[in-house]
MIDOSE-1310 file (N, C-alpha, C; in nm, 2 decimals, decimal comma, always signed):
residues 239
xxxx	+8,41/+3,92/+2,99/+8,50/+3,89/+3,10/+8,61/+3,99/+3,12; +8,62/+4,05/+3,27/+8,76/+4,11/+3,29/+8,83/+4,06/+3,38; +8,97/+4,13/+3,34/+9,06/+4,09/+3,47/+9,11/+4,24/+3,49; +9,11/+4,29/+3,59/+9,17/+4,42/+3,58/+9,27/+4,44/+3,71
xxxx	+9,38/+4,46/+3,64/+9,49/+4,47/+3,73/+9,55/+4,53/+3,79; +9,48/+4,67/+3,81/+9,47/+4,79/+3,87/+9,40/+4,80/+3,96; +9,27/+4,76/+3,96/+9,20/+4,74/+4,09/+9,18/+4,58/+4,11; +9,27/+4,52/+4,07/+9,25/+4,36/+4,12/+9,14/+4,28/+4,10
xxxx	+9,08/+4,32/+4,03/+9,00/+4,17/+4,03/+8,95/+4,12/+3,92; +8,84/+4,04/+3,91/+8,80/+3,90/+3,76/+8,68/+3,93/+3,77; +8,62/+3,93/+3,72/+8,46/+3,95/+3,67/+8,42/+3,81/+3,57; +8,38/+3,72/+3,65/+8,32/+3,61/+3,51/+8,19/+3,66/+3,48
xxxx	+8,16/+3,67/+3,34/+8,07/+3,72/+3,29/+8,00/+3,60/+3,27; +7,86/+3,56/+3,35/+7,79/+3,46/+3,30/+7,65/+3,51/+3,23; +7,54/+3,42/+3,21/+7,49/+3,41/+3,06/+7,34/+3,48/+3,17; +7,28/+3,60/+3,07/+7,17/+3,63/+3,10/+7,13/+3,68/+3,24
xxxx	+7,22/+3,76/+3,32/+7,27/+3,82/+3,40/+7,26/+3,95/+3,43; +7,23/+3,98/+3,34/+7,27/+4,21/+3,31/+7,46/+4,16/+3,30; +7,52/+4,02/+3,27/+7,66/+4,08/+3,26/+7,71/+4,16/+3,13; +7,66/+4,19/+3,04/+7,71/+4,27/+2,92/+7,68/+4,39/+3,01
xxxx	+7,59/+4,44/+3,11/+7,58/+4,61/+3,11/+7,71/+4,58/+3,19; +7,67/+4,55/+3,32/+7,83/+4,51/+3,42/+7,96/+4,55/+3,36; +7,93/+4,48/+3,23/+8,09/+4,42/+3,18/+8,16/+4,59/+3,15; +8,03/+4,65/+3,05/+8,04/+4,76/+3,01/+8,05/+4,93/+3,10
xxxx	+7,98/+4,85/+3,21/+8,01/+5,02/+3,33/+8,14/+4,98/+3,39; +8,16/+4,83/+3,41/+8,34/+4,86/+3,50/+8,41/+4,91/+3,35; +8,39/+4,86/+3,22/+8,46/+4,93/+3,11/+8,54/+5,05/+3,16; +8,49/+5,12/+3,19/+8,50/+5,25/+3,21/+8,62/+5,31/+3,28
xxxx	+8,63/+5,21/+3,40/+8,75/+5,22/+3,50/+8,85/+5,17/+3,46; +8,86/+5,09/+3,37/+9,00/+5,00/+3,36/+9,12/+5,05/+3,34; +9,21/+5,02/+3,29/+9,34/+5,03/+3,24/+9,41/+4,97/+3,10; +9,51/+5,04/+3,08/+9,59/+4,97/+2,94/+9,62/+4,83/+2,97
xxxx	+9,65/+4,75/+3,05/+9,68/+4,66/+3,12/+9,52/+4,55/+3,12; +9,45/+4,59/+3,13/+9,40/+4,51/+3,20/+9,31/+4,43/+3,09; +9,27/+4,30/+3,13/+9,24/+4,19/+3,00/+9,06/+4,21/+2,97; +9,04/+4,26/+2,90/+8,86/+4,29/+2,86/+8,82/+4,22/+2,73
xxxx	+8,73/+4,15/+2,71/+8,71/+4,04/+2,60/+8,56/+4,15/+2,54; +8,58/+4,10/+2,43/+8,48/+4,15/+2,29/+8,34/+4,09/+2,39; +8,28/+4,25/+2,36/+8,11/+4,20/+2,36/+8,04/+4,10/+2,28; +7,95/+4,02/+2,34/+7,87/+3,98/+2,25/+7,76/+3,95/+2,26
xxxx	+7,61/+4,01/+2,15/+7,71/+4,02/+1,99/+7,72/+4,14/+1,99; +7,81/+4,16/+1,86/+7,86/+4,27/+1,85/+7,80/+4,43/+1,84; +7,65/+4,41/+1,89/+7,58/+4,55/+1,92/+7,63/+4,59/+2,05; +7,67/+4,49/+2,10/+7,69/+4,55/+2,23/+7,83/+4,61/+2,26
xxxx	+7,94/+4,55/+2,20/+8,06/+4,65/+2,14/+8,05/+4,78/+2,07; +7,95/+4,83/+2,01/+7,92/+4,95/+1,99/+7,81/+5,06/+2,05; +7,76/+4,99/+2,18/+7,71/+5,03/+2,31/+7,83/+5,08/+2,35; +7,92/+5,02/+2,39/+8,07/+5,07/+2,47/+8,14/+5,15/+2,38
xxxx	+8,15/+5,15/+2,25/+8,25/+5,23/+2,20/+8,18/+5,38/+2,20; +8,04/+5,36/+2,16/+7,94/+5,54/+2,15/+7,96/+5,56/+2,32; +7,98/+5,50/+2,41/+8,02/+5,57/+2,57/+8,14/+5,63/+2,59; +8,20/+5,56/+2,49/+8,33/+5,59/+2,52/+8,42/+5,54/+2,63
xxxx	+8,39/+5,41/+2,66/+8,43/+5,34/+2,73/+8,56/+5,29/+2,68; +8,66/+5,22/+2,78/+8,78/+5,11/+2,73/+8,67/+5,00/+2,67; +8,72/+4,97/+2,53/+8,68/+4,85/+2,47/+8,78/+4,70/+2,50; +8,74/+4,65/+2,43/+8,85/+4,53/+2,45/+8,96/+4,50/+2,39
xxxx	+9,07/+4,45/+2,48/+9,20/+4,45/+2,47/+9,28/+4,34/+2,56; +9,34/+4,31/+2,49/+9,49/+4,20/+2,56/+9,39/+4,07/+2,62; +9,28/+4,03/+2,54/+9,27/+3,91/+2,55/+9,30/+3,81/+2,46; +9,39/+3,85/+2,33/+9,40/+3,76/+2,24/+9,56/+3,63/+2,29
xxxx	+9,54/+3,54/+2,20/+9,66/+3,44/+2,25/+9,76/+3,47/+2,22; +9,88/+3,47/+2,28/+10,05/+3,54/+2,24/+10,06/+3,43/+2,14; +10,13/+3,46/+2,01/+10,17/+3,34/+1,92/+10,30/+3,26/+1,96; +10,33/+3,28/+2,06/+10,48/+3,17/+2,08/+10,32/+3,04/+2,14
xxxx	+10,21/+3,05/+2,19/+10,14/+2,96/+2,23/+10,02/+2,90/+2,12; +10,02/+2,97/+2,02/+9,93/+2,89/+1,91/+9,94/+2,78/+1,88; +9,86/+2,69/+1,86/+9,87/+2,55/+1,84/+9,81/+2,52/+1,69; +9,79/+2,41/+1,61/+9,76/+2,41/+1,50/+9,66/+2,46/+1,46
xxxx	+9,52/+2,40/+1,55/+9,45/+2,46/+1,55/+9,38/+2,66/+1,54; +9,50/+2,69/+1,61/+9,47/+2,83/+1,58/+9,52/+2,88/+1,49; +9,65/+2,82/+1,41/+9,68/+2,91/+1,32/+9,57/+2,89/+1,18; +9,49/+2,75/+1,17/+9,37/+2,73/+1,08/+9,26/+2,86/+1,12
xxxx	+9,21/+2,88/+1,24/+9,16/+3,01/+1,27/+9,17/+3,14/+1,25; +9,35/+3,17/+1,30/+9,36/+3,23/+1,23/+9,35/+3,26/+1,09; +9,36/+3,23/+0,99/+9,38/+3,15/+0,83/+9,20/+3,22/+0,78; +9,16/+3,16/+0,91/+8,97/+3,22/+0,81/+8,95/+3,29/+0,90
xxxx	+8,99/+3,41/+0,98/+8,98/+3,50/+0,98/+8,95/+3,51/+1,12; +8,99/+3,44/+1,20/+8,93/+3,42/+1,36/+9,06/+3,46/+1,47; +9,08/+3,58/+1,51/+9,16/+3,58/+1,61/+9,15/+3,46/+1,77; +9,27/+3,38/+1,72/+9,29/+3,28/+1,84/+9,28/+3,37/+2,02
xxxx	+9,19/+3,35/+2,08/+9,18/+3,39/+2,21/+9,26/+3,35/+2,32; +9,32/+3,38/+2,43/+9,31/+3,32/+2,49/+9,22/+3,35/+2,63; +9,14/+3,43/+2,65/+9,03/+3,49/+2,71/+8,92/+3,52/+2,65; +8,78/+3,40/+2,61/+8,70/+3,45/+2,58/+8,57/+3,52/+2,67
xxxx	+8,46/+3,60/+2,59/+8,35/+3,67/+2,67/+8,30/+3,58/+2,77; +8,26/+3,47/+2,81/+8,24/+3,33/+2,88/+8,27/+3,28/+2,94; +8,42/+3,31/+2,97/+8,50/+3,21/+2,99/+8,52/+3,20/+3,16; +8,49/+3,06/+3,18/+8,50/+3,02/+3,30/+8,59/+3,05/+3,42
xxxx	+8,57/+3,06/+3,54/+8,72/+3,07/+3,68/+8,83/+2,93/+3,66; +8,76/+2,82/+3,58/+8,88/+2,76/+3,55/+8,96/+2,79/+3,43; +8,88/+2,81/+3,34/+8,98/+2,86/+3,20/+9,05/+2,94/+3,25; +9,03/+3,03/+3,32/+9,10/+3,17/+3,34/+9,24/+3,15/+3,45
xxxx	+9,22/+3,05/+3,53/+9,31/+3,02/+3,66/+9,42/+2,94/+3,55; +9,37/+2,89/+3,44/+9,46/+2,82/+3,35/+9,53/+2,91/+3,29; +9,51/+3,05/+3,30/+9,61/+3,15/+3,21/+9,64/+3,25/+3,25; +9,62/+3,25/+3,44/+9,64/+3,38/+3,48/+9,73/+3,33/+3,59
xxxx	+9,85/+3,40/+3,65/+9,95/+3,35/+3,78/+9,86/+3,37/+3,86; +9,94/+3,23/+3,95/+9,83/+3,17/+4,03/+9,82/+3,28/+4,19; +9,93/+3,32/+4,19/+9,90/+3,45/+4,30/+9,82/+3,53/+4,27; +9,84/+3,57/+4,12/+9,72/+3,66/+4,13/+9,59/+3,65/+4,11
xxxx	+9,57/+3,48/+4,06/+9,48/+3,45/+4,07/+9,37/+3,44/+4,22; +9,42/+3,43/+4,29/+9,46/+3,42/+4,46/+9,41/+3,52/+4,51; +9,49/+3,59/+4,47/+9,45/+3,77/+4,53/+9,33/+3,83/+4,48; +9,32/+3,85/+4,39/+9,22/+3,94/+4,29/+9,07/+3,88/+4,37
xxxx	+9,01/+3,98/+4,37/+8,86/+3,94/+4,39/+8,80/+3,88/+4,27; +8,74/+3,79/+4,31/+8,63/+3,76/+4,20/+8,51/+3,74/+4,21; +8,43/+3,78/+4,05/+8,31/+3,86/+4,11/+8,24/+3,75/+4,01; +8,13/+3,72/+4,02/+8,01/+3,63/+3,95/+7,90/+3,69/+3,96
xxxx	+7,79/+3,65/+3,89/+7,65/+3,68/+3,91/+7,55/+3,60/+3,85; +7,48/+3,53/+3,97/+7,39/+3,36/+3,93/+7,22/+3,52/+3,91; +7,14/+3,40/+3,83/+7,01/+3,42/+3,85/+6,91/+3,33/+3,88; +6,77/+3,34/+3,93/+6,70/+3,22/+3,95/+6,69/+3,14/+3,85
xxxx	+6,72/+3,00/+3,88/+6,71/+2,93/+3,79/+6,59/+2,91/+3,69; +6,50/+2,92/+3,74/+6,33/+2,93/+3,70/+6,31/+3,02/+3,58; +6,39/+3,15/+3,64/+6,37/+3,22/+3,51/+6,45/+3,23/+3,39; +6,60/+3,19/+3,47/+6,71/+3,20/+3,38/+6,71/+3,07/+3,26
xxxx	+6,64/+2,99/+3,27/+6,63/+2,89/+3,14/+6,54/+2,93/+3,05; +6,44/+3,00/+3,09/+6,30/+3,08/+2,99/+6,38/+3,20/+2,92; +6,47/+3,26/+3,03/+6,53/+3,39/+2,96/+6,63/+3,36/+2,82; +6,72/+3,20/+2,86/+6,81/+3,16/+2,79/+6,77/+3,12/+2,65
xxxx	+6,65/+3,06/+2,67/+6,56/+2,99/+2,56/+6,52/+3,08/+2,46; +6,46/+3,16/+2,53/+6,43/+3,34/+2,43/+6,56/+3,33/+2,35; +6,65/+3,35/+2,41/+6,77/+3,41/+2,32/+6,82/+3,35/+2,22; +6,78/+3,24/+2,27/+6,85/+3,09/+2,18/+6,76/+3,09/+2,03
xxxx	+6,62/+3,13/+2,07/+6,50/+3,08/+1,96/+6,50/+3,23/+1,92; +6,56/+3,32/+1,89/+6,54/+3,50/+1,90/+6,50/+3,50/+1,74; +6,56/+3,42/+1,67/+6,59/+3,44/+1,49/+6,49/+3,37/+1,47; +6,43/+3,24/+1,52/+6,36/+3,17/+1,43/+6,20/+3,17/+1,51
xxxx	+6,16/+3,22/+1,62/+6,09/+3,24/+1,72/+6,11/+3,12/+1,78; +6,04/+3,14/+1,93/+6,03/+3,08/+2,04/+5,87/+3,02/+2,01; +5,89/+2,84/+2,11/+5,72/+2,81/+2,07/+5,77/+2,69/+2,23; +5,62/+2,62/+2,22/+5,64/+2,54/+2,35/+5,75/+2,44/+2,30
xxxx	+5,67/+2,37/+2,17/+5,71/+2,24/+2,17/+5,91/+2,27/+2,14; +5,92/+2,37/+2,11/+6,09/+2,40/+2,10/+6,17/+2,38/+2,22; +6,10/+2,49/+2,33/+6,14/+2,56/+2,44/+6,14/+2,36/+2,54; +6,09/+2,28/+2,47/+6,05/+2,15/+2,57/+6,16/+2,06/+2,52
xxxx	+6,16/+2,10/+2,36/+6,31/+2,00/+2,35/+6,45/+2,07/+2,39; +6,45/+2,14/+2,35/+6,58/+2,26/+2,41/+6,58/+2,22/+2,55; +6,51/+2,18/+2,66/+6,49/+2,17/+2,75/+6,53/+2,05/+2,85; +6,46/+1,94/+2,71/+6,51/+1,83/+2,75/+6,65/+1,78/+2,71
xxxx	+6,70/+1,80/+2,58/+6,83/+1,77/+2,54/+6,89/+1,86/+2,60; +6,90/+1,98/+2,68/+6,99/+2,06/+2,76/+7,10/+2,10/+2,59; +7,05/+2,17/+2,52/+7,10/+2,23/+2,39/+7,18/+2,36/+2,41; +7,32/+2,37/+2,33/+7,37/+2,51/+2,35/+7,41/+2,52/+2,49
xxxx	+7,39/+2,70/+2,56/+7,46/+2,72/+2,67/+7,40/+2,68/+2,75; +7,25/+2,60/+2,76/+7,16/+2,54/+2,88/+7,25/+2,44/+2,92; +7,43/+2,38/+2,86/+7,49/+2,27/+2,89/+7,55/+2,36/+3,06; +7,57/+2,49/+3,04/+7,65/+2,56/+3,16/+7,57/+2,64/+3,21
xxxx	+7,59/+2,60/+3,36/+7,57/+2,66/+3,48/+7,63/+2,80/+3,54; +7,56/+2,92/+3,54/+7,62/+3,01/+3,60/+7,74/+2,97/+3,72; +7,67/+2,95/+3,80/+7,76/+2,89/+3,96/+7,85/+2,84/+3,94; +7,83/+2,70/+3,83/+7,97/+2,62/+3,76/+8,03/+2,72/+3,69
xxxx	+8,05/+2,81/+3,65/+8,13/+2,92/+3,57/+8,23/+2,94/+3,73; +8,20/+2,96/+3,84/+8,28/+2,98/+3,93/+8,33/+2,90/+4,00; +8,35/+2,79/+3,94/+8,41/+2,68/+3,99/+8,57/+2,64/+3,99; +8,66/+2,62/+4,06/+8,80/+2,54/+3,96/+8,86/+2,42/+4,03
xxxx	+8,83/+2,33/+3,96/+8,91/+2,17/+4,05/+8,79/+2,12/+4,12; +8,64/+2,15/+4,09/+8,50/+2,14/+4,18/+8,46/+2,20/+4,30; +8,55/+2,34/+4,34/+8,52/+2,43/+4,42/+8,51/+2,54/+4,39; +8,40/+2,59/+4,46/+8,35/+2,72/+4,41/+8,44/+2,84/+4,47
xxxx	+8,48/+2,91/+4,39/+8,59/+3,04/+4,43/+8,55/+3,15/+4,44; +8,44/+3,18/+4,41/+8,42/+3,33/+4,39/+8,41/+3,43/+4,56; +8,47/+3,53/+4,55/+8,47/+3,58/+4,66/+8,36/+3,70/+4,66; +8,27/+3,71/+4,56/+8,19/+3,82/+4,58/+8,06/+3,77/+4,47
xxxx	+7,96/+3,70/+4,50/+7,87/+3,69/+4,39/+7,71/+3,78/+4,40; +7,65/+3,81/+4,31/+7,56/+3,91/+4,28/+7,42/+3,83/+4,24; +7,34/+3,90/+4,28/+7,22/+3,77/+4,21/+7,11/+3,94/+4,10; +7,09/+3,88/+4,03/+7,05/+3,95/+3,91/+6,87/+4,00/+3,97
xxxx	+6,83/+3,95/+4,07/+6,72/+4,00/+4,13/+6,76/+4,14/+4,19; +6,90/+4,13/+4,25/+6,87/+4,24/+4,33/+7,05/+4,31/+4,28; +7,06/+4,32/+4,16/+7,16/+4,40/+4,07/+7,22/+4,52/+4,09; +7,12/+4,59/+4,14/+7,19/+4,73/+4,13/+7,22/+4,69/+4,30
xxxx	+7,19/+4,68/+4,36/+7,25/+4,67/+4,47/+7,39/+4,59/+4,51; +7,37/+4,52/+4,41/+7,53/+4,45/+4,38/+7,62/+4,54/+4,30; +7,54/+4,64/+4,26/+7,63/+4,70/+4,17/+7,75/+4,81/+4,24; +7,64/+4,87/+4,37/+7,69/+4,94/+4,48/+7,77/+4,86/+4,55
xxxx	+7,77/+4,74/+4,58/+7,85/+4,65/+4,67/+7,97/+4,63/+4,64; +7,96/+4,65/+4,48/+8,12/+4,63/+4,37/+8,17/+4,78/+4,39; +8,12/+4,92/+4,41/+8,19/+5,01/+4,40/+8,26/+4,98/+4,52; +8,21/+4,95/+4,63/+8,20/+4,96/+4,77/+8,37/+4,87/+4,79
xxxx	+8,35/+4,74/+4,78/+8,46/+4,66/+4,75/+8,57/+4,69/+4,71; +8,59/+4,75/+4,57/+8,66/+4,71/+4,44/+8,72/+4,93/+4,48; +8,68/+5,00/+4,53/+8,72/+5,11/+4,54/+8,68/+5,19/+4,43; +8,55/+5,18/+4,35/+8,51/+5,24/+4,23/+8,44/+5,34/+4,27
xxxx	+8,50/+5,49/+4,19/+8,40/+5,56/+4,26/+8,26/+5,54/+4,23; +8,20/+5,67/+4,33/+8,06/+5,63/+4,40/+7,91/+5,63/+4,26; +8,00/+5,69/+4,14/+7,89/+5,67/+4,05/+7,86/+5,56/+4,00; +7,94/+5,46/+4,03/+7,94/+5,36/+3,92/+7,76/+5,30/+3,92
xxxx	+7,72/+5,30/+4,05/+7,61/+5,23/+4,01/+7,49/+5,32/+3,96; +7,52/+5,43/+3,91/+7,42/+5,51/+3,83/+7,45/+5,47/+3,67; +7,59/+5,46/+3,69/+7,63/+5,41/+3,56/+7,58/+5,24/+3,48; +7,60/+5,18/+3,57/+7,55/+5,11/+3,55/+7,41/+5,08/+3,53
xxxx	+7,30/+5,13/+3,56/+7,21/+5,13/+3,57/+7,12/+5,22/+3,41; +7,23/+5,33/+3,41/+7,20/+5,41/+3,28/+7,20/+5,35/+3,11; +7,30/+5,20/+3,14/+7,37/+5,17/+3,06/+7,21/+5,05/+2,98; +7,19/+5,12/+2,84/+7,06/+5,00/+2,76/+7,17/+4,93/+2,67
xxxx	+7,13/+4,75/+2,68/+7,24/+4,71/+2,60/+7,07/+4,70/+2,48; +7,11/+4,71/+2,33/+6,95/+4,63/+2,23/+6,98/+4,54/+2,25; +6,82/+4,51/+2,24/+6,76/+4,38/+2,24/+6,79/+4,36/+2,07; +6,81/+4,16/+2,07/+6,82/+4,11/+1,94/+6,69/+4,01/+1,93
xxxx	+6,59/+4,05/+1,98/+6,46/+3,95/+1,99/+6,40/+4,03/+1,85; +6,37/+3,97/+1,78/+6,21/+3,93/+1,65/+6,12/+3,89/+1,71; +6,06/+3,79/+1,79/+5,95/+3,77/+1,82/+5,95/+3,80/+1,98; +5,78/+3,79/+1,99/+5,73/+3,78/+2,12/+5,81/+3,67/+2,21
xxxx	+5,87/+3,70/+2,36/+5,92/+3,60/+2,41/+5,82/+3,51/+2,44; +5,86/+3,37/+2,48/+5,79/+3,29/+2,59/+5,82/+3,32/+2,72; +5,67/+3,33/+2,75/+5,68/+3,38/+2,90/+5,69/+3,29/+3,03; +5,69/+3,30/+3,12/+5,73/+3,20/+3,23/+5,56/+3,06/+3,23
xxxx	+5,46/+3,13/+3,22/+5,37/+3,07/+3,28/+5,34/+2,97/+3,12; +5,34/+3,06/+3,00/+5,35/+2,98/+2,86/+5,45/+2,90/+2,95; +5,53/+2,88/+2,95/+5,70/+2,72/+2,97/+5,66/+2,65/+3,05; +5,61/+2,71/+3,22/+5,61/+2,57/+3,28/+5,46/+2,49/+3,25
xxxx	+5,36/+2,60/+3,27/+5,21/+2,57/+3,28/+5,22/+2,42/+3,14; +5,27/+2,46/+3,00/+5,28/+2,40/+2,89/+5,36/+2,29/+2,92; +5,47/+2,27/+2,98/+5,57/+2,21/+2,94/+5,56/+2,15/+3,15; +5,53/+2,04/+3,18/+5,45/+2,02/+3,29/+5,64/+1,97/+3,36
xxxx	+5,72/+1,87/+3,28/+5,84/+1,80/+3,33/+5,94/+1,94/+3,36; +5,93/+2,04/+3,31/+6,03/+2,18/+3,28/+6,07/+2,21/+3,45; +6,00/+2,20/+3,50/+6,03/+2,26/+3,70/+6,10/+2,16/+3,75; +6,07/+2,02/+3,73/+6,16/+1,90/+3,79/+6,29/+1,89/+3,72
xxxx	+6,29/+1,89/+3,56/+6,43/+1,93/+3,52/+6,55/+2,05/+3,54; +6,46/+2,18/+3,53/+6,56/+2,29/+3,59/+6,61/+2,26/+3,74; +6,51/+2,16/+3,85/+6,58/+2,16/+3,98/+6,66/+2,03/+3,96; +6,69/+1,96/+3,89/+6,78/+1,85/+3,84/+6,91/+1,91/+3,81
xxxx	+6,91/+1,99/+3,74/+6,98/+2,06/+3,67/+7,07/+2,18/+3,75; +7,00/+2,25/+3,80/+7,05/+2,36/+3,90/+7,02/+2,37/+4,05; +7,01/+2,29/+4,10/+6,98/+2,21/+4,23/+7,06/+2,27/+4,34; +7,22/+2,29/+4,30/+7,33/+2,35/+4,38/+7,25/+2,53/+4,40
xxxx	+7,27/+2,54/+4,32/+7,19/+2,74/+4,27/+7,10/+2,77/+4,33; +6,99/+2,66/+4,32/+6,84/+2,67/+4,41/+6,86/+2,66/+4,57; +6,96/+2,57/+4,57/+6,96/+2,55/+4,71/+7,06/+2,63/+4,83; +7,16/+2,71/+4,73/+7,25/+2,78/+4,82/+7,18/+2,91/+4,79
xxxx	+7,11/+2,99/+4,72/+7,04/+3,13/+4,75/+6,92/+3,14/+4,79; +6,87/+3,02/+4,82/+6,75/+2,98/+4,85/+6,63/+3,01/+4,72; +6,65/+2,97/+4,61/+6,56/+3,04/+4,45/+6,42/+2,95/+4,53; +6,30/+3,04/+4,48/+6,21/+2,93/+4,52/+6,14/+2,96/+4,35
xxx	+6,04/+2,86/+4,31/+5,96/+2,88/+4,16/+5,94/+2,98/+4,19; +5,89/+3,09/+4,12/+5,79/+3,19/+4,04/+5,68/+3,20/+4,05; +5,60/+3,07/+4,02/+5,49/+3,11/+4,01/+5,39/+2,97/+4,07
């Protein structure tokens, strides 16, 4: 997640997106000022540092605001945040002035829902492998980050804010649309594009046709689920 207060604007980093490369080519532009939260995981922090990019900075919680709970965090070893990599247009409208919340552009980036629960699922099963009958309960219990919605990441008070969102099909072209906006010069979308985050996968993924073909209820619950996303970019199935 950034907030960059030089060139004005919020970047919510949502899940499975290309937002780690994103996060990592605006890196580049920022300022001392401006709020950039820890990659994660932490291979991707050391993508940005061998670039030589701005790492992250000034997202931690001022201590005149720590609450009990953080100073136990702190204690085992956990810097209290108050910007994490994730973190929603509500969290953030909770800790940023509201003018500037106002002003600043803010940028999102949804993917089709179809693919983005198979992609999510990979990542989730990455250590212990991916199988149907997993990928069907994960599926059904809505387990981990499958509880949050890209699009709901740009939400605050049940309205959607974002003034500029990107769809992960067609990326680099959003990427040009951010220089275009945001006054970044004209390389950024080479940069972006240059930028390989590693992969943390051990096994073969599950592929789209293994999930739904297998898992027959998986199409009616993702459009249950992400119904708002399908219907405002128009996502249609895959396959």
């Amino acid at each position: 997640m950034i907030i960059s207060h030089e060139h004005e604007f919020i970047f919510v980093k949502t899940r499975k997106t290309a937002g780690s490369s994103m996060e990592i080519a605006l890196s580049k532009y920022l300022g001392d000022k401006d709020v950039i939260t820890p990659c994660m995981p932490v291979e991707e922090e050391t993508v940005r540092r061998d670039l030589g990019f701005r790492g992250a900075q000034n997202f931690g919680l001022p201590l005149k605001n720590w609450k009990f709970r953080d100073y136990l965090d702190y204690a085992t070893g956990h810097q209290p945040k108050r910007f994490s990599a994730h973190a929603s247009a509500q969290l953030i409208s909770n800790h940023l002035e509201p003018e500037k919340f106002r002003r600043y552009r803010k940028i999102l980036t949804v993917r089709n829902p179809y693919t983005y629960v198979v992609s999510l699922y990979n990542w989730h099963a990455r250590k212990l492998g991916p199988s149907i009958e997993g990928f069907q309960s994960w599926l059904t219990h809505g387990q981990g980050d499958l509880r949050f919605s890209n699009y709901a990441m740009g939400k605050v008070d049940g309205k959607f804010v974002m003034d500029l969102v990107l769809q992960f099909e067609t990326i680099v072209d959003g990427a040009r649309n951010i220089a275009s906006q945001l006054g970044l010069p004209n390389d950024f979308a080479k940069v972006f594009e240059s930028i390989t985050v590693k992969s943390s996968y051990e096994y073969p993924p599950l592929t789209l046709a293994q999930a739904y073909e297998s898992v027959p209820q998986a199409r009616s619950l993702v459009e249950s689920r992400f119904h708002e996303e399908i219907r405002r970019f128009n996502y249609e199935f895959p396959l």
